[in-house]
HTML snippet that shows the backbone in 3Dmol.js (N, CA, C, O; Angstrom):
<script src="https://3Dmol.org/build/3Dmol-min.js"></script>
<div id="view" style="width:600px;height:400px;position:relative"></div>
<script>
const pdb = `
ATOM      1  N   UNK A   1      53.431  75.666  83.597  1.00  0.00           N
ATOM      2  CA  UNK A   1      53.033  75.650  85.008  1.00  0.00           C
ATOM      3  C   UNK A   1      53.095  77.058  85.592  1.00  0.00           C
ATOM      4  O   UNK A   1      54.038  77.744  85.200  1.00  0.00           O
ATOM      5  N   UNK A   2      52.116  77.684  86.598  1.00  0.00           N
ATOM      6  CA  UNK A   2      51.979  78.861  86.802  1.00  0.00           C
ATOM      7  C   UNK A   2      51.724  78.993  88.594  1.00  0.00           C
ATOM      8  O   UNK A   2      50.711  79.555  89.010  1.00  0.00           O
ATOM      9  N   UNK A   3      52.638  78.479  89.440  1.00  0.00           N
ATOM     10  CA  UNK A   3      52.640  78.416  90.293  1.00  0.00           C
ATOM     11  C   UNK A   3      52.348  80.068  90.967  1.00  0.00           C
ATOM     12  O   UNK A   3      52.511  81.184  90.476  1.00  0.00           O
ATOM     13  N   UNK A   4      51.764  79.530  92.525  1.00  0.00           N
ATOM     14  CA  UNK A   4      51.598  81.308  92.680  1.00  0.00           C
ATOM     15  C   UNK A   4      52.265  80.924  94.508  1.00  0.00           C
ATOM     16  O   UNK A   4      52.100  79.843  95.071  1.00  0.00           O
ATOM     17  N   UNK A   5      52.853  81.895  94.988  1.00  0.00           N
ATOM     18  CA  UNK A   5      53.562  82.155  96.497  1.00  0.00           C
ATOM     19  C   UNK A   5      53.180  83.227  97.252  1.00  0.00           C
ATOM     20  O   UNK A   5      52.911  84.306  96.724  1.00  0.00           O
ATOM     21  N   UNK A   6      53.122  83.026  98.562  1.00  0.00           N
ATOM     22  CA  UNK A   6      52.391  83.775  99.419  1.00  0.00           C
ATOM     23  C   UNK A   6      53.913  84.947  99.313  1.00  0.00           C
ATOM     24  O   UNK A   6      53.820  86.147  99.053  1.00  0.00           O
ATOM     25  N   UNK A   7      55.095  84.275  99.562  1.00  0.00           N
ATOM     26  CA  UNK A   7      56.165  85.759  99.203  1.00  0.00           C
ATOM     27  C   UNK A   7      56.897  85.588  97.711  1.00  0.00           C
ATOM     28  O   UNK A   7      57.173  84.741  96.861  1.00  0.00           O
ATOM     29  N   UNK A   8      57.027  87.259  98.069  1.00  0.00           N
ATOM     30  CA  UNK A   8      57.197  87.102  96.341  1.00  0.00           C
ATOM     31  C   UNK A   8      58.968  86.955  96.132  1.00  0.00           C
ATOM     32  O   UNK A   8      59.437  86.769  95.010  1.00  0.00           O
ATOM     33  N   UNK A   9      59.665  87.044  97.113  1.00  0.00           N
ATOM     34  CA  UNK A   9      61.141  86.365  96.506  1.00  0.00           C
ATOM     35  C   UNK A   9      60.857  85.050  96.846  1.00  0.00           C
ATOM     36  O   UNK A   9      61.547  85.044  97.866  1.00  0.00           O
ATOM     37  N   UNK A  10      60.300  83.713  96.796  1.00  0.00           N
ATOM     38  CA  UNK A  10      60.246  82.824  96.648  1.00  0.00           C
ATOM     39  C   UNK A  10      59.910  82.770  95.174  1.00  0.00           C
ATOM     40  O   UNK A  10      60.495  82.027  94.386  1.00  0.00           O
ATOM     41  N   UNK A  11      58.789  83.721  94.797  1.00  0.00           N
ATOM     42  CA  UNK A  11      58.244  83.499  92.957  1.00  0.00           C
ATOM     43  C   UNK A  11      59.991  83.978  92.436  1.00  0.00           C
ATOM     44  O   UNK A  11      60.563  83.332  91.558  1.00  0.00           O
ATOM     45  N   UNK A  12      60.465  84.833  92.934  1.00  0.00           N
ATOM     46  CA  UNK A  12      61.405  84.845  92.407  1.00  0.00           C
ATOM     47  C   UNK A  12      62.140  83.874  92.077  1.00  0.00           C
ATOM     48  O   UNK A  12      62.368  83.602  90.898  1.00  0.00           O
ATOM     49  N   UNK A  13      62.484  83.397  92.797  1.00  0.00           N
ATOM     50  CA  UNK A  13      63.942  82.351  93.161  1.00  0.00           C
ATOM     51  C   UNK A  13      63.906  81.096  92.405  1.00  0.00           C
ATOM     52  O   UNK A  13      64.860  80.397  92.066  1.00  0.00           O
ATOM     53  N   UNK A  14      62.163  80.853  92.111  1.00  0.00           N
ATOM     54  CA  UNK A  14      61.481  79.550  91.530  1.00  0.00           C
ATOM     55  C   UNK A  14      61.303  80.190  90.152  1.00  0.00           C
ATOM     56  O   UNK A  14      61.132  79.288  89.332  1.00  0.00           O
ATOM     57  N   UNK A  15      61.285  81.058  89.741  1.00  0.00           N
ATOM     58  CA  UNK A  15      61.531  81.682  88.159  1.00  0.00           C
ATOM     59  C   UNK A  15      62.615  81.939  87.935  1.00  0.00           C
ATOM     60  O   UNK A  15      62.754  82.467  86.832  1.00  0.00           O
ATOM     61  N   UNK A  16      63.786  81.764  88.674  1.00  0.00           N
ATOM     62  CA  UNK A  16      65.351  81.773  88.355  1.00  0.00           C
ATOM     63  C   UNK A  16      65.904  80.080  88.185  1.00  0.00           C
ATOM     64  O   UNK A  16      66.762  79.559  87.473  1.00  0.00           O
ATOM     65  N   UNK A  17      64.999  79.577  89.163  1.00  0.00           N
ATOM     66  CA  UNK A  17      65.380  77.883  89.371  1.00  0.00           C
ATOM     67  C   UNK A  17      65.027  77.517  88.008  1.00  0.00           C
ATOM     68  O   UNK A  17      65.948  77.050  87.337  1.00  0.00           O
ATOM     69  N   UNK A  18      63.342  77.687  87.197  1.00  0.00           N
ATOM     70  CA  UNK A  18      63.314  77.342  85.977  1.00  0.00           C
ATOM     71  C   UNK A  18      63.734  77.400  85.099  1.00  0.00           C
ATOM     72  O   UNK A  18      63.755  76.381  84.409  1.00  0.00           O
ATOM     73  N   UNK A  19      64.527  79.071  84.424  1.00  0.00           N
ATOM     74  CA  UNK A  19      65.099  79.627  84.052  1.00  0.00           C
ATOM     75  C   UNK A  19      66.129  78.680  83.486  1.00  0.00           C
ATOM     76  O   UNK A  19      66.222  78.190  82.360  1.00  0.00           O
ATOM     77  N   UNK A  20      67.206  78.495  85.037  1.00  0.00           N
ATOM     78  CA  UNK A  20      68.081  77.449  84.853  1.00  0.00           C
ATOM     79  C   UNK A  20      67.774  75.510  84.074  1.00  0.00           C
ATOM     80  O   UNK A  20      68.266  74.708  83.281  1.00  0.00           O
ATOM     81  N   UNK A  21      67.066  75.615  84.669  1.00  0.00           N
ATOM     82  CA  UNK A  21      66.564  74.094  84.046  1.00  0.00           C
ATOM     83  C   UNK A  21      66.169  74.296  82.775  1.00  0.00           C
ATOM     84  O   UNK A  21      66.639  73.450  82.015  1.00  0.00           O
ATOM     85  N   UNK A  22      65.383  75.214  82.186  1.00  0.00           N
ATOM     86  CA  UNK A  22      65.434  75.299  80.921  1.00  0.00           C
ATOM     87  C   UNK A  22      66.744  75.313  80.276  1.00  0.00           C
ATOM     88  O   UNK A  22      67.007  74.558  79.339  1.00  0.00           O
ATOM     89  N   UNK A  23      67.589  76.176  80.770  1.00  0.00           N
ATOM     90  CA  UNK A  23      68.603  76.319  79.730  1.00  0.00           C
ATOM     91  C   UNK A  23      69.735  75.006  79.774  1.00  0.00           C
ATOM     92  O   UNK A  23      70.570  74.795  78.894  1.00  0.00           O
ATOM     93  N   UNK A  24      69.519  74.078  81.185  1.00  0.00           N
ATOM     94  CA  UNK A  24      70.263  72.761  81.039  1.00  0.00           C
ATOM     95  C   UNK A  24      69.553  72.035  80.079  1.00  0.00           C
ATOM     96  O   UNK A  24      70.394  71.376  79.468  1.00  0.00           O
ATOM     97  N   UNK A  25      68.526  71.834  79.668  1.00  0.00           N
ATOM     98  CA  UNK A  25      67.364  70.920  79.442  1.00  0.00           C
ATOM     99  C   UNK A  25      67.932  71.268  77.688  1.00  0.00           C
ATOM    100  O   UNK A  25      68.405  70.406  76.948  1.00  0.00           O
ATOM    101  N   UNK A  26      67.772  72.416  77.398  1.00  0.00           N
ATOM    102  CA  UNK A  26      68.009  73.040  75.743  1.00  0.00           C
ATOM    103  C   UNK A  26      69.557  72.664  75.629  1.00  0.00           C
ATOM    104  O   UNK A  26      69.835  72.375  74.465  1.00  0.00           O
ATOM    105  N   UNK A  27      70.677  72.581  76.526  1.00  0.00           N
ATOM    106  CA  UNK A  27      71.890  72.910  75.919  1.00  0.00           C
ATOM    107  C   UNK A  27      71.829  70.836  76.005  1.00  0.00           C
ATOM    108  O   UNK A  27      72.698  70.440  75.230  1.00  0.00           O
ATOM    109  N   UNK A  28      71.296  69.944  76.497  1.00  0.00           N
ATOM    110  CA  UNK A  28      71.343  69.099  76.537  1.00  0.00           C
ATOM    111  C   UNK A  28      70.515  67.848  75.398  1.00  0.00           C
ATOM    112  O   UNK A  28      70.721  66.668  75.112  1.00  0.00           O
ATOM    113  N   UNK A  29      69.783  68.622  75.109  1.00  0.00           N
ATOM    114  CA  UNK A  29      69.130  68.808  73.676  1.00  0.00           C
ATOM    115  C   UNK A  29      69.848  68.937  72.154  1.00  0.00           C
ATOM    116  O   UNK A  29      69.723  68.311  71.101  1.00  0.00           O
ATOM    117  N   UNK A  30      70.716  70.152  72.626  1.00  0.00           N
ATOM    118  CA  UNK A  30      71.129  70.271  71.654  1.00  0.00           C
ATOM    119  C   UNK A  30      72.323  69.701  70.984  1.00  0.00           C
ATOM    120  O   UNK A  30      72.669  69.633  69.805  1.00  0.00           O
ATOM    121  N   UNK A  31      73.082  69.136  72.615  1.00  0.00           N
ATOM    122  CA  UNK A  31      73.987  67.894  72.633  1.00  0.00           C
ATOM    123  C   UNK A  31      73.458  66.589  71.809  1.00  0.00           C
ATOM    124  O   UNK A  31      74.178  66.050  70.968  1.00  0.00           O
ATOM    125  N   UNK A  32      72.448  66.229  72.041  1.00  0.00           N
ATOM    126  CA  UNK A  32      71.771  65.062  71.759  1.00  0.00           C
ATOM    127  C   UNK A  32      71.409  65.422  70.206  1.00  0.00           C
ATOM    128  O   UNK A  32      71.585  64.398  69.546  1.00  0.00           O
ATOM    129  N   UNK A  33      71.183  65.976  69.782  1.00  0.00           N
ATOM    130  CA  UNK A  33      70.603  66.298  67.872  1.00  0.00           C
ATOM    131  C   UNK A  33      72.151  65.851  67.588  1.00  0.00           C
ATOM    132  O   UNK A  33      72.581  65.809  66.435  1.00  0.00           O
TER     133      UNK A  33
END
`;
const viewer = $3Dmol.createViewer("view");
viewer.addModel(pdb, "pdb");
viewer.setStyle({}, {cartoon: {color: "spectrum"}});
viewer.zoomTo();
viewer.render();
</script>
């Protein structure tokens, strides 16, 4: 997904938010294997 924002610390903040969810999403993953 390639969302785009009229300000750019919002793109920020929403590429730190994903960031995070990825790395819950993988360590929860890796719980589960």
């Amino acid at each position: 997904l390639c969302v785009r924002f009229s300000r750019p610390y919002v793109e920020v903040v929403y590429s730190a938010l994903k960031g995070v969810a990825v790395e819950i999403i993988g360590s929860d993953l890796r719980l589960v294997q």
